[in-house]
C-alpha positions, -999 to +999 in steps of 0.1 A: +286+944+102+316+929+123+335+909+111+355+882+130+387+878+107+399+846+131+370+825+114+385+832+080+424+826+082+418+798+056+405+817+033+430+847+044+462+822+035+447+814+002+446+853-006+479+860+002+489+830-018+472+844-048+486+880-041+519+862-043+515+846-073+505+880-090+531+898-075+552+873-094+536+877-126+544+914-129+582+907-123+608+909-158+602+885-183+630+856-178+630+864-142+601+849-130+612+813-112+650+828-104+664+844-075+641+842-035+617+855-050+612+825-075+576+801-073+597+778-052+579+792-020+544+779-032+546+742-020+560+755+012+530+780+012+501+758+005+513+733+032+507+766+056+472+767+042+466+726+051+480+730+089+457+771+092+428+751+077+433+719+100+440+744+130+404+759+125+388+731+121+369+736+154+357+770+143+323+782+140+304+814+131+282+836+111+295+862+088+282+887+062+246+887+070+244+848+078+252+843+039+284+825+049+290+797+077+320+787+092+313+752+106+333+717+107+317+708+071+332+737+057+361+736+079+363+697+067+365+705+032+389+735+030+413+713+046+406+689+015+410+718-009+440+729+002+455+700+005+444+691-034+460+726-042+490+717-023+493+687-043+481+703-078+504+733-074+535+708-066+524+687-096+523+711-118+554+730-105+576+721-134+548+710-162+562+707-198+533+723-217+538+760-201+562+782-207+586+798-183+570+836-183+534+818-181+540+794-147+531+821-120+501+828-137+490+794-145+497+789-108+475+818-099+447+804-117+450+777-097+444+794-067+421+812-080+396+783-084+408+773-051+400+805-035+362+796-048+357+765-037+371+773-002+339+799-003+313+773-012+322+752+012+312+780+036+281+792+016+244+785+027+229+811+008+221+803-028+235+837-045+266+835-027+268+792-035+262+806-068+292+833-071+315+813-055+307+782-082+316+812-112+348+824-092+358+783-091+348+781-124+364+812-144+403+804-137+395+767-151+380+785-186+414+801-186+441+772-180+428+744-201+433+759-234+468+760-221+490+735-234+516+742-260+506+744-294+485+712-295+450+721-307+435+697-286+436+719-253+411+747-277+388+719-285+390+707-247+387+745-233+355+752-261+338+723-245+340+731-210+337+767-214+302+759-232+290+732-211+298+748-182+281+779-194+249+762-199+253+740-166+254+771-144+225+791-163+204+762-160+215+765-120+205+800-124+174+793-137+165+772-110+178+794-086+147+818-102+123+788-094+132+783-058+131+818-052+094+825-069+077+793-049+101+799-015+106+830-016+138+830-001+175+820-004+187+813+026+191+776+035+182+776+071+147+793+060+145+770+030+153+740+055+116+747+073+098+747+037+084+717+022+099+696-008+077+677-016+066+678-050+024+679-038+028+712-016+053+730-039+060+714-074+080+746-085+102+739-056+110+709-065+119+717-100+139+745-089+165+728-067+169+700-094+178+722-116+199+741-091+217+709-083+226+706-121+254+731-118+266+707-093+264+676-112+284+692-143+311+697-120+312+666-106+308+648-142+277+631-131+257+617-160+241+630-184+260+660-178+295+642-183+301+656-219+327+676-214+347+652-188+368+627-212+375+650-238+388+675-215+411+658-198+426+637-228+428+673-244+442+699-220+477+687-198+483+664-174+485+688-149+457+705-159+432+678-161+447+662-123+435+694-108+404+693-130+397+661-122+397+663-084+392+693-070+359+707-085+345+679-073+347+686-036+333+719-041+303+702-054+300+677-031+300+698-003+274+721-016+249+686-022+260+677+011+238+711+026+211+706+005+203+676+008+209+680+046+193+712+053+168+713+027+153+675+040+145+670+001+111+645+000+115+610-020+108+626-051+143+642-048+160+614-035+146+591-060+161+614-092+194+611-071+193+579-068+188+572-106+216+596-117+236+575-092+228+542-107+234+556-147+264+576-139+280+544-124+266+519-151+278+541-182+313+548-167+322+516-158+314+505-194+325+534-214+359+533-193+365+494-203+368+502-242+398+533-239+427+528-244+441+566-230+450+563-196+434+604-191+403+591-208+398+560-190+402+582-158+380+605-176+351+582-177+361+563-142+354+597-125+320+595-139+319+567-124+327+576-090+306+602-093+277+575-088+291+566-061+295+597-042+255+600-050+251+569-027+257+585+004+236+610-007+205+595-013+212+574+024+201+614+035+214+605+068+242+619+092+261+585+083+254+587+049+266+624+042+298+614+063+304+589+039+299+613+008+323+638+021+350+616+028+350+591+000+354+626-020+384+633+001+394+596-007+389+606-041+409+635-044+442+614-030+433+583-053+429+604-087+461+628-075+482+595-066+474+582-107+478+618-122+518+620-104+530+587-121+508+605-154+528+637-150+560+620-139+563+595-166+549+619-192+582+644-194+572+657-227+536+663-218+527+636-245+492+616-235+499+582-221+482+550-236+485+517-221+511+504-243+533+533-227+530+515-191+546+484-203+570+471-185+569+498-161+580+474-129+615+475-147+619+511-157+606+530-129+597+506-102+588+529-077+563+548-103+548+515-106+544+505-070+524+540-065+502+532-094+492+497-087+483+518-047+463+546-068+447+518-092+434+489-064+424+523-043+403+533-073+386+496-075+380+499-038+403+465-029+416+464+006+438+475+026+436+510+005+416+541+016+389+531-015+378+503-003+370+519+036+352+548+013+330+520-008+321+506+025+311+534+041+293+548+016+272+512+008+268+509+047+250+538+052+226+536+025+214+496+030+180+498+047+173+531+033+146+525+007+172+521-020+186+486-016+185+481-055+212+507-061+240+493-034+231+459-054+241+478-089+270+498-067+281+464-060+278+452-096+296+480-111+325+473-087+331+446-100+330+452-137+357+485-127+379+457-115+385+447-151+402+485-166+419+493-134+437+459-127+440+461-171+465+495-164+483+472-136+488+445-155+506+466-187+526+484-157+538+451-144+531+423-169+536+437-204+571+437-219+586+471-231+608+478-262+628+500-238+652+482-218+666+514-201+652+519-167+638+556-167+656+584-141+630+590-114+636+624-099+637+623-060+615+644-052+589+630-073+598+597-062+595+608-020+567+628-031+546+602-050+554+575-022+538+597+003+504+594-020+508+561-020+513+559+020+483+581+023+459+556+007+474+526+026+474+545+061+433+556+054+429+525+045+439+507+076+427+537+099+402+555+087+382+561+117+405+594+130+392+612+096+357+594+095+350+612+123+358+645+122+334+642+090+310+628+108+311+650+141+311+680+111+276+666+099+261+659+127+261+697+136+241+705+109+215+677+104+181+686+124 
């Protein structure tokens, strides 16, 4: 087997990133952030992974026995990944709730998990999706235990250790369906088989059940459990890489499926239902909390819906519109989780009580999170709204009018705990009339979020359509 190692130099920065971080792990206690060789070099790092990723973004291959594809979708979404990791790993640079002698390898976990999801962006075999979606998972099971001594992070790390064991074997289990009535794992051979559930019932059981894996990572409902109490227990940090970048590994992976696999209505009809309950019960649970981490908890179940939208549209437009509303997504929940993390110095939970009068002791920090909350809602000119529109574009006409109606509706009732964490931020009078020290670099940093939304937003078309261009080359 030959292999062409130009088709991997994502994947290749990501390694050496993790090498460095263990490197830095083995150094002298009380040594570990001083001196060159300090964790200083990671931002600086990761941004070499964003510009090697965007660089091969017009790659394209076979590699190890045609198990792993190097295309524009996976291309597409390493550049997301790395760029969340980029972000995460910045965010997290300085996080109250780990000690000194535990950063690097708190860091390394996140690479890690990065490292994984860059592979199942590239895997169209269902072993290999399946690997990569453990190596993902494994380095999360380790970091959010992590914070202090605060026994909610064990209660938060039980819980997705658990669910996420019995997500994946129930993905493994279906894996043993598709493989008994298909009788094989590849996608492209699977794509020529029929789905519908009167030729091949067991089929069709097996790939929902396979997709469940998925949905657990994405927080889809019903298999949300683990989502609100995991990010109000582990840290701040913790939960914004959590709650973002998981997400695009399993959106990319439902992206091939549905695409190559050509799933028959019965398929698209379950999605389509999941996507109408995981909307309706997030929206509502979300308007009771009172924890900003919990009502972004049970706002990504939310979104979660939404991404299903595009899905169930099962067209070249539709996918397109998936893939980059999670890439809209990722930059929305990141810009929240930095005024989280910033505010928070001691690590401490924020409740919306804490945001009062925000516009007068950090104004900036306020600025960015009224941009990260109206991009969540999907209000113009941010990069949410642009995503929402895509994403109900492409599926009107498609047999499933009823949920853009319900999309719609649930829009609107979002409106009401989004604008609610604006209007403590900028409307609500604080005890503390001492404007809080903003450091500059999470100042610059967080305003470049912001930017980010506004700018993709107003011109979205440049990114639309290297996703689009990316999905094109693989639908039939």
């Amino acid at each position: 087997m030959k292999v062409d190692f130009t088709l991997l130099l994502p994947e290749l920065v990501q390694i050496l990133i993790i090498l460095g971080l263990f490197v830095q792990t083995l150094k002298k206690p009380g040594t570990e952030n001083k001196g060159v060789f300090g964790i200083g070099w990671l931002p600086w790092a990761a941004a070499v992974g964003i510009a090697v990723a965007g660089f091969s973004m017009k790659r394209s291959g076979l590699l190890f026995w045609d198990a792993y594809q190097v295309d524009g979708l996976s291309q597409f979404f390493k550049m997301a990944v790395a760029l969340g990791f980029a972000i995460a790993s910045l965010n997290a640079m300085s996080t109250p709730t780990v000690k000194d002698d535990q950063r690097a390898d708190y860091l390394m976990f996140f690479a890690l998990s990065s490292f994984g999801l860059m592979l199942m962006a590239s895997s169209v075999e269902l072993i290999t999706i399946y690997i990569s979606l453990e190596i993902a998972s494994y380095s999360l099971y380790a970091i959010i235990p992590i914070r202090g001594n605060d026994p909610r992070a064990a209660e938060a790390g039980i819980k997705y250790i658990l669910f996420g064991a019995a997500a994946t074997a129930v993905a493994l289990f279906g894996l043993s369906y598709i493989l008994a009535s298909q009788h094989t794992t590849y996608l492209n051979l699977l794509a020529v088989k029929s789905w519908a559930w009167a030729d091949s019932p067991l089929a069709v059981t097996g790939i929902t059940l396979f997709m469940v894996g998925f949905f657990f990572k994405l927080a889809l409902f019903p298999f949300h459990f683990w989502c609100p109490d995991v990010y109000d227990g582990t840290s701040n940090e913790t939960a914004a890489f959590a709650a973002t970048l998981p997400k695009l590994g399993a959106v990319v992976i439902l992206i091939r499926l549905v695409a190559l696999l050509k799933p028959e209505i019965e398929i698209i009809t379950i999605l389509a239902v999941l996507s109408a309950a995981s909307m309706t019960f997030g929206n509502l649970a979300a308007l009771i909390q009172t924890d900003v981490k919990r009502i972004l908890g049970y706002s990504s179940v939310a979104h979660a819906g939404y991404v299903l939208v595009g899905l169930v549209a099962a067209s070249a437009m539709g996918l397109s519109a998936a893939g980059f509303y999670s890439l809209i997504y990722l930059l929305m929940n990141l810009t929240c989780f930095w005024v989280i993390c910033s505010l928070s110095t001691d690590g401490k939970n924020l409740m919306l009580d804490d945001l009062n009068g925000l516009y007068k002791r950090a104004p900036y920090l306020a600025f960015v999170l009224a941009v990260g909350a109206f991009a969540l809602v999907g209000l113009p000119p941010t990069a949410g709204f642009m995503g929402k529109l895509f994403l109900l574009t492409a599926a009107w006409n498609r047999g499933y009018n009823w949920l853009i109606i319900i999309a719609a509706l649930n829009t609107a009732i979002s409106i009401y705990y989004y604008l609610n964490i604006v209007r403590h931020a900028y409307t609500q009078e604080s005890q503390a009339v001492e404007p809080e020290p903003t450091r500059c670099g999470s100042a610059i940093w967080g305003g470049v979020l912001a930017a980010s939304l506004l700018v993709l937003g107003m011109i979205p078309h440049s990114v639309f359509h290297w996703m689009e261009e990316a999905t094109k080359q693989m639908m039939p």
